[in-house]
C-alpha positions, -999 to +999 in steps of 0.1 A: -104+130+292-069+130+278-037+124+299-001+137+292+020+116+273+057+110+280+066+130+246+047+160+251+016+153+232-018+146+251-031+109+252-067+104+245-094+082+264-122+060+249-153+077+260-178+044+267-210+045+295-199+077+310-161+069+319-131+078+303-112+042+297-080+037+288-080+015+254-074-019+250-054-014+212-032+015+227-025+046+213-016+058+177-001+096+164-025+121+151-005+139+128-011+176+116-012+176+075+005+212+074+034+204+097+038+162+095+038+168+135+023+148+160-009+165+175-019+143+199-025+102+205-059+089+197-073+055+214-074+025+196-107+007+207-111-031+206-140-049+193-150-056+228-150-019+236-170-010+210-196-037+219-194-020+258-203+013+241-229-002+220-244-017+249-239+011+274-262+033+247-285+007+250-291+008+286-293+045+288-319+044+261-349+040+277-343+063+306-331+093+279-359+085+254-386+093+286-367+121+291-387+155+280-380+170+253-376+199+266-348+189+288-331+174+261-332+205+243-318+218+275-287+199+275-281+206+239-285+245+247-258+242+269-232+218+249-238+248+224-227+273+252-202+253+263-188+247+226-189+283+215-167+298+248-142+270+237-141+284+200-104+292+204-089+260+214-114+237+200-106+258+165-068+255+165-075+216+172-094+212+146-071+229+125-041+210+139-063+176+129-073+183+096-048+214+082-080+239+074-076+275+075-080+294+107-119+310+091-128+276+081-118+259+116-135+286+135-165+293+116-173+264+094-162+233+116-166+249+151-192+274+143-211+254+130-211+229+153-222+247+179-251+265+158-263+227+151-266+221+189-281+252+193-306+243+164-318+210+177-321+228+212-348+249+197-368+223+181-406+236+172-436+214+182-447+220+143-414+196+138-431+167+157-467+167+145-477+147+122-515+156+109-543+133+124-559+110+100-597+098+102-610+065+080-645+075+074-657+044+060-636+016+065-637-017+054-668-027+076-690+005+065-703+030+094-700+011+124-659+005+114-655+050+114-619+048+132-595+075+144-555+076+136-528+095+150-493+092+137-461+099+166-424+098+160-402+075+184-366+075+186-355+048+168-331+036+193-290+030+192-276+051+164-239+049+152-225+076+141-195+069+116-183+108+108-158+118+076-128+131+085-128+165+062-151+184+094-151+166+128-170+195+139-201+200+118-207+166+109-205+150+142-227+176+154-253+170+124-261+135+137-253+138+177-280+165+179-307+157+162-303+120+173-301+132+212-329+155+201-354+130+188-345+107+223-320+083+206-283+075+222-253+072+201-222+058+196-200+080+177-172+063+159-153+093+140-128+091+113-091+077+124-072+109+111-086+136+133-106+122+159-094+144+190-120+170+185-150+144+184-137+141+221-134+176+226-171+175+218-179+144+241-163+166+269-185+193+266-214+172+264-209+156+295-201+189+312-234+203+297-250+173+318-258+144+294-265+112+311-236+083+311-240+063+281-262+082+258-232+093+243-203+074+237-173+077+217-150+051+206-116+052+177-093+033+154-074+027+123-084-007+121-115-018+101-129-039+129-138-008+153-163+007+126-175-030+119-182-038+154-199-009+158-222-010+129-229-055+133-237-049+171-266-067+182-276-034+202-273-010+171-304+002+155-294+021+128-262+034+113-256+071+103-227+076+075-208+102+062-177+085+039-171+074+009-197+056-017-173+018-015-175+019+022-214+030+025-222+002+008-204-022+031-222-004+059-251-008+039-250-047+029-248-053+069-275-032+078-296-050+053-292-081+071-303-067+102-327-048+091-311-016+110-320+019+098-299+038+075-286+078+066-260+074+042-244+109+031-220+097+003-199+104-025-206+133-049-193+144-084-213+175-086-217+191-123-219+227-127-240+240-157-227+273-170-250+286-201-237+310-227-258+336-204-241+331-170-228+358-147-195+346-153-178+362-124-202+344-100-198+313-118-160+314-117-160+319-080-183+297-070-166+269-087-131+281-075-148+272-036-133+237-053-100+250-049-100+263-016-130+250+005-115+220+028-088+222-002-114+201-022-122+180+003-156+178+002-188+158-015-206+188-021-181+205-048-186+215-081-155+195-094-169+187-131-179+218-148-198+219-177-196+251-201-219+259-232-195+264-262-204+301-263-188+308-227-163+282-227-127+296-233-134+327-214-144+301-183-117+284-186-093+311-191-108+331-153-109+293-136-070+294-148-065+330-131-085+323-104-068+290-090-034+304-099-038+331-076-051+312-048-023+311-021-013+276-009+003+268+019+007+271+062-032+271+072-021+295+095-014+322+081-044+347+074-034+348+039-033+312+032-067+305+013-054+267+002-044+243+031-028+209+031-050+174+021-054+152+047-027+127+044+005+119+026-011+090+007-045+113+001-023+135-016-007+109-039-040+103-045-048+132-059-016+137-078-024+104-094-059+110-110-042+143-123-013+122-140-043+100-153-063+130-166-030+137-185-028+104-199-067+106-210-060+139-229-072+163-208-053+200-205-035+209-173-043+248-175-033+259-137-017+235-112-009+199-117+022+202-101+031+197-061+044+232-043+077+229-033+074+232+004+093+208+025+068+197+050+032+192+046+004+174+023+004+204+000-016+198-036-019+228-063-053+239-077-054+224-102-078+230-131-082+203-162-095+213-200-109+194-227-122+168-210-153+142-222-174+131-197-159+089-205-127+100-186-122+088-146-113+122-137-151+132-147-164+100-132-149+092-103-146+113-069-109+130-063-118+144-032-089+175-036-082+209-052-090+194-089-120+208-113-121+193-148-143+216-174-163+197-203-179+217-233-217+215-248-231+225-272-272+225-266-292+223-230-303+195-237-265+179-241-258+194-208-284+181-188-276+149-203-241+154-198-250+160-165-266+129-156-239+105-173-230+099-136-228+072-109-232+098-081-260+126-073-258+145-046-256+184-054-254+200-085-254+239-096-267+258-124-253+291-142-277+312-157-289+343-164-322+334-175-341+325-146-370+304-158-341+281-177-323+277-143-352+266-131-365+241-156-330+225-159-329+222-118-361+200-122-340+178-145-310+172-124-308+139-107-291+153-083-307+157-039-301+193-046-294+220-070-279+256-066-287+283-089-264+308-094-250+297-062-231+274-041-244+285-010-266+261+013-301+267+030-289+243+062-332+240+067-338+224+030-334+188+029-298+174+026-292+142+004-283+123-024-298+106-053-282+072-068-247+063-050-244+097-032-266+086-003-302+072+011-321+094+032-319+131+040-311+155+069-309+188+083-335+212+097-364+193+106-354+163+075-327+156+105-356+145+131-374+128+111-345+110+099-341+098+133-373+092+140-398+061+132-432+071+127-458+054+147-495+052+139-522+046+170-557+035+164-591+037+181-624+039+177-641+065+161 
């Protein structure tokens, strides 16, 4: 729970074993990107906190893991409930934390949230089984016929380390299916908008989860989200974050030999043929601009267009971001919020000086809005870029696409594979059969065609540094599961 604090703003409690503790590092602001206002005071865990919550999950293990399944699912089902009659509050939180739109906060970090409790509430038996397997003649002929049957087991502890852009949906994406499967966690989400990971705890323990199989624990400093990925009680680590700091997570897991799902960076290429459906095309890259204002992995932030379509992209991208309203996430007409932070956005603003400096055209953007208050970036579209420059390479994480012409497909496939990262990337086309043939090309964990939508059932992951593992749908259980094989004879 939270208590009042002496300047108006609530101040937030560790959640570790089933208690609300006051934290040993104190408190520190939460501040609201669109305003530069306090929102509330998060907890600042110490190391020996977060070993308390790692060992608290550990104890309530083996009792949750016996727990049915079914009333697992139950408890879910009701966090779900519980989540979704709080949409309101829980939304305007959210938004408060992280400066997204009023739609977005309710339906795509909130809404969602719930749905993924509700969806790991219904889990089929079909999701569990794994197909018996019979070794007709083994190694000692006839008499050595032996049966197999192959369970899943809850792997055990799981950290949770969650990104900051939705502390709704992606907190819920590893609690559920974790708590699904039998597993505890320990969530540990990201230092600039924790409050609503609590929220979450809160409904959790009044949907009836048992002290310890959840726990949550917060910080700035580096030490919380090391202690809680090198405890001794941890069995695997779940990521969401950056590609630099998954493979910190990842060189300590190694030594431990802990379980991994690393969702990572992503530098997503768009592939826009001479035969595209422009108008789809434009839009769906413009969800750069305006979805999480850029803020997310899973954007199509380096476009590349065929030479036959490429001045008329470029030219609707340019009309499309500068019409694009930027500003209070509050207000219904608002379709670009604030980023994050103030240093986030000089973040941003740097890699677009850079792209300058490369020789790429600023077409629309590139220049901050002139509000007083608030973490505000342009859209911010760049030309005539080559696929060598850092603004094609590296991930910006904001409201920036950069466009890159081709001439052939088989340039642009190449083009699209010049890259460290691989986690989504789309394909325009009007020629079906192409679109296809090209997706099966892409090193990339997923490909949309004609579309940025997702299918939240299809597998979710990254080739090369965008990840290790996937999730979602029933991918999700199995990532938090270990398969088991019992033998008898036959």
């Amino acid at each position: 729970m939270s208590v009042k604090g002496p300047d108006g703003p609530d101040r937030q409690r560790l959640f570790v074993g089933g208690s609300w503790v006051e934290p040993d590092g104190g408190y520190y602001a939460v501040i609201d990107p669109a305003t530069e206002e306090t929102v509330g005071w998060a907890p600042e865990a110490s190391r020996d906190q977060v070993h308390a919550a790692c060992a608290a999950a550990r104890e309530a293990f083996g009792p949750w893991s016996r727990t049915a399944p079914e009333e697992r699912a139950a408890v879910l089902g009701r966090a779900a409930d519980i989540i979704r009659g709080h949409l309101v509050p829980y939304a305007e939180l959210a938004q408060a934390e992280t400066g997204a739109t009023t739609g977005t906060a309710r339906g795509m970090q909130v809404g969602v949230g719930a749905a993924r409790f509700r969806r790991y509430a219904r889990v089929e038996p079909a999701e569990w089984a794994i197909l018996p397997q019979v070794n007709e003649a083994g190694p000692m002929g006839k008499a050595g016929v032996m049966g197999a049957l192959a369970v899943r087991q809850p792997v055990g502890v799981v950290t949770c380390i969650t990104s900051y852009n939705n502390p709704w949906a992606n907190p819920a994406g590893k609690i559920a299916p974790a708590l699904a499967m039998g597993n505890t966690v320990v969530v540990k989400p990201a230092p600039q908008d924790p409050l609503s990971v609590y929220r979450m705890a809160q409904a959790l323990e009044a949907a009836g989860v048992p002290a310890g199989v959840v726990n949550v624990v917060s910080g700035r400093a580096v030490e919380v989200g090391e202690a809680a990925v090198s405890s001794p009680d941890v069995d695997m680590v779940s990521f969401t974050g950056s590609t630099a700091v998954g493979q910190r997570i990842a060189e300590v897991c190694g030594r431990d030999m802990k379980r991994q799902l690393m969702e990572l960076g992503g530098k997503g290429a768009a592939v826009v043929f001479d035969d595209a459906d422009l108008g789809s095309a434009v839009a769906g890259i413009g969800t750069t601009f305006s979805f999480y204002s850029g803020q997310i992995c899973t954007a199509p932030t380096r476009v590349l267009a065929q030479r036959g379509v490429y001045d008329r992209l470029v030219e609707q991208l340019a009309v499309y971001a500068g019409r694009l309203k930027v500003g209070d996430p509050r207000e219904t007409s608002t379709i670009v919020g604030p980023v994050i932070s103030a240093e986030h956005r000089d973040r941003v603003e740097a890699y677009v000086e850079m792209g300058r400096k490369e020789g790429a055209v600023v077409v629309a953007g590139g220049e901050r809005p002139s509000y007083q208050r608030g973490f505000y970036v342009s859209p911010t579209l760049l030309a005539d870029c080559t696929n060598d420059m850092r603004v094609a390479r590296e991930e910006i994480f904001g409201p920036v696409v950069s466009v890159i012409p081709f001439e052939e497909e088989e340039e642009g496939i190449a083009l699209a594979n010049d890259t460290d990262y691989g986690l989504i990337d789309y394909v325009w086309s009007g020629d079906v059969a192409r679109a296809f043939r090209v997706a099966r090309r892409l090193r990339a964990g997923g490909v949309g065609i004609n579309t940025v939508g997702r299918n939240m059932e299809a597998p979710f992951g990254g080739f090369k540094k965008s990840g290790v593992g996937r999730d979602v749908g029933s991918y999700a259980l199995h990532a938090y599961s270990e398969v088991q094989a019992i033998v008898w004879p036959g």
